[in-house]
C-alpha positions, 0 to 999 in steps of 0.5 A: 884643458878648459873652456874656449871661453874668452871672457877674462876669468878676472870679471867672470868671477869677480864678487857680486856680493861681499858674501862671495868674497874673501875679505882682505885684512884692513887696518885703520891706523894701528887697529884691524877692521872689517873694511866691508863693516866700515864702508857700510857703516861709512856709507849709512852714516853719510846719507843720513848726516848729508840729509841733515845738512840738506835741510839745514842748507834749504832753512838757511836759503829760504832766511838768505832771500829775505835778510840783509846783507850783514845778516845772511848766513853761510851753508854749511857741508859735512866734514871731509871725514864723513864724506869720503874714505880711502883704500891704499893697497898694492894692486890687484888685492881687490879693493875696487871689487869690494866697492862694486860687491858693497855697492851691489849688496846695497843697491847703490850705482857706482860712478867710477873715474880714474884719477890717472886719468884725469890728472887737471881740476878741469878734466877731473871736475868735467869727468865727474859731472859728465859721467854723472850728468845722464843718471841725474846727478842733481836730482839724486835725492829723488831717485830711489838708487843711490849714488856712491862715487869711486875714484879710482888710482887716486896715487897717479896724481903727480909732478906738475901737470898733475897741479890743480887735481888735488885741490879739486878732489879735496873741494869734491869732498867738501861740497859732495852729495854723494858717498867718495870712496878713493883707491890708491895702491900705493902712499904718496906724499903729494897725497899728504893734504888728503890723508890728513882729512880723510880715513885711510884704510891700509888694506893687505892681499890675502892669505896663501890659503885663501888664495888656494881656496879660490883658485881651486874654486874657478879649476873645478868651475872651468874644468881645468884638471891637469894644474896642481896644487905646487902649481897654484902655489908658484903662481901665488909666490910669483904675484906676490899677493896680486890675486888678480895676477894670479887669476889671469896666470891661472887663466893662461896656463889653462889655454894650453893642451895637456902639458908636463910637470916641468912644462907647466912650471917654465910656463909659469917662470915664463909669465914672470921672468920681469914682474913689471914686464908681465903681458898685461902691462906690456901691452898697456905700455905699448898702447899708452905710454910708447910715443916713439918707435925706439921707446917701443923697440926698448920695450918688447926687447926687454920683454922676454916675451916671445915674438910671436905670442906678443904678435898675437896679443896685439892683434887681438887688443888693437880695438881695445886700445885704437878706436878710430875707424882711420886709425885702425885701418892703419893699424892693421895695414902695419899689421899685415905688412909685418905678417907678409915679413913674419912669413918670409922669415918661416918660408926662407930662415931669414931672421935677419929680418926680425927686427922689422917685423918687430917695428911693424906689429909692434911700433908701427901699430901702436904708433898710429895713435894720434885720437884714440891714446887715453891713459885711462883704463882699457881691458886688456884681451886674452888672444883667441887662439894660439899654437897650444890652444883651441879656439871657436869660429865665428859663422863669418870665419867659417865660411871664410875658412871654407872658401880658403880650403877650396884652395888650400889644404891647411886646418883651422889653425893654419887659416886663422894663423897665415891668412 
């Protein structure tokens, strides 16, 4: 149906400049904007109002070093709303897209941290200098590219071991050499002290028809003839406006062989039986949020996932997910030890063995994680291959997959499947 390419056609095809994209309606209090306009504007303004300041700052040192105390001066900072803007939209309608779009249009670096993430003034002020400090943060002055921070789901501020993160960003803001521009995909009143400072654009998914335009962009770009247009149409009603979701439904769709009308369209139900459930987010939960084996038996039994598409997703995402070499080791002993059971479930119908199998793939390797978890983000992969889909081997599994045929008559698919 495609390509056997398993880069996440989301990064693929996510926009270099801000010419490539399909800006998304913006409204700055009640009135519509240009929300790419605004952010240049934003963003050419700060540097020349920063620089000001600088100069101001340097005459007001240099009269520090030799005044009384009672004659000393303090410094002065920009304003919040000069310094910093926020993006609050529901996920997926491309509002970091656009920051990394501008960013390149203007030859700027992006630093990037996720406030969901780092949730304390300590671990939030250390991010930011640590991902920072190799770039030359202090010395960004002198350098020829610029700087433009990006903060990142600042709405997972919350509740009480969040305290101390909002006053953080807000002293970030006022002491900033650097552009901020924040991304919320939802409005939080713990936020109040934030929106009352800054400019909040409230950003919205675009329309049906643009969405169509793009979709049927990337078929025509990856060689995907067989979905049509009612198809694209029900992938669009089903994310409500996440065109990210859209573009990774589309992606899946497009790993099957050649399907019927009705196939396709239980595919699609399929991918979205439970929104909150879908297979992006189950695996995030299962590697980030699951603490215990009863939290992860609650999640995969509500999932309506089927058992052995999520087997397959997992496997493929434990290096995404499990970083440490002991850690991963453990992980996939779980996981072999649920494919012997999964193999004598087919060879002898005994389903009664099931939920075991489920407890190993699932629980018993998410569980292993006691360095790698991170509530940070973590790309989610599609899985290589599947019953319907094709797949590419690498030179070391080829020459695997031959020594196995030395023994055993099976394909490629039964090789990568059984062994």
């Amino acid at each position: 149906m495609s390509n056997n390419s398993n880069e996440p056609w989301v990064e693929k095809y996510r926009p270099k400049s801000i010419k490539e994209m399909a800006l998304p309606m913006a409204k700055l209090g009640r009135q519509r904007v240009n929300v790419a306009e605004k952010l240049k504007e934003f963003i050419h303004n700060f540097f020349e109002e920063i620089k000001k300041i600088n100069e101001k700052n340097q005459q007001i040192r240099s009269f520090n070093r030799t005044a009384t105390e009672k004659q000393q001066k303090d410094e002065i900072s920009l304003p919040p709303e000069k310094a910093a803007v926020l993006l609050e939209g529901q996920p997926g309608i491309g509002k970091t897209s656009i920051v990394y779009a501008l960013a390149n249009d203007l030859n700027m670096e992006v630093i990037e941290t996720n406030a969901s993430d780092t949730r304390t003034r300590d671990s939030l002020e250390a991010k930011l200098k640590e991902t920072s400090k190799s770039r030359g943060i202090m010395d960004f002055i002198s350098e020829k590219k610029k700087k433009l921070i990006l903060i990142d789901e600042i709405d997972g501020i919350y509740g009480n071991k969040d305290r101390g993160a909002v006053p953080a960003i807000l002293d970030i803001v006022k002491q900033t050499q650097f552009p901020i521009i924040m991304c919320s995909n939802e409005y939080k009143s713990n936020l109040q002290s934030l929106y009352n400072i800054i400019p909040r654009y409230e950003v919205h998914p675009l329309p049906k028809d643009e969405m169509i335009k793009i979709t049927i962009k990337i078929m025509k770009n990856e060689n995907v003839k067989e979905i049509t247009k009612e198809d694209l149409e029900l992938i669009i009603e089903r994310n409500g406006g996440d065109l990210r979701g859209v573009i990774n439904d589309l992606q899946a769709l497009s790993k099957g062989e050649r399907s019927s009308d009705e196939e396709r369209k239980d595919m699609i139900y399929s991918f979205h039986r439970d929104t909150t459930e879908e297979i992006f987010g189950i695996i995030r939960d299962l590697f980030q949020e699951v603490e215990t084996l009863e939290q992860a038996r609650e999640l995969t039994n509500k999932s309506d996932v089927d058992y052995n598409f999520l087997y397959k997703w997992i496997n493929q995402n434990i290096p995404s997910f499990i970083t440490y070499k002991d850690e991963l080791e453990n992980a996939y002993e779980n996981l072999a030890e649920a494919d012997k059971i999964f193999g004598r479930i087919r060879r002898n119908m005994e389903w009664s063995l099931l939920p075991y199998f489920y407890d190993l793939f699932a629980g018993g390797v998410v569980l292993v994680q006691k360095k790698s978890r991170s509530k940070g983000f973590r790309p989610v992969n599609f899985p290589r291959y599947s019953s319907s889909a094709g797949m590419s081997l690498s030179n070391a599994e080829k020459s695997l997959y031959q020594k196995i045929r030395q023994v055993y008559e099976i394909s490629q698919t039964e090789a990568l499947r059984d062994f």
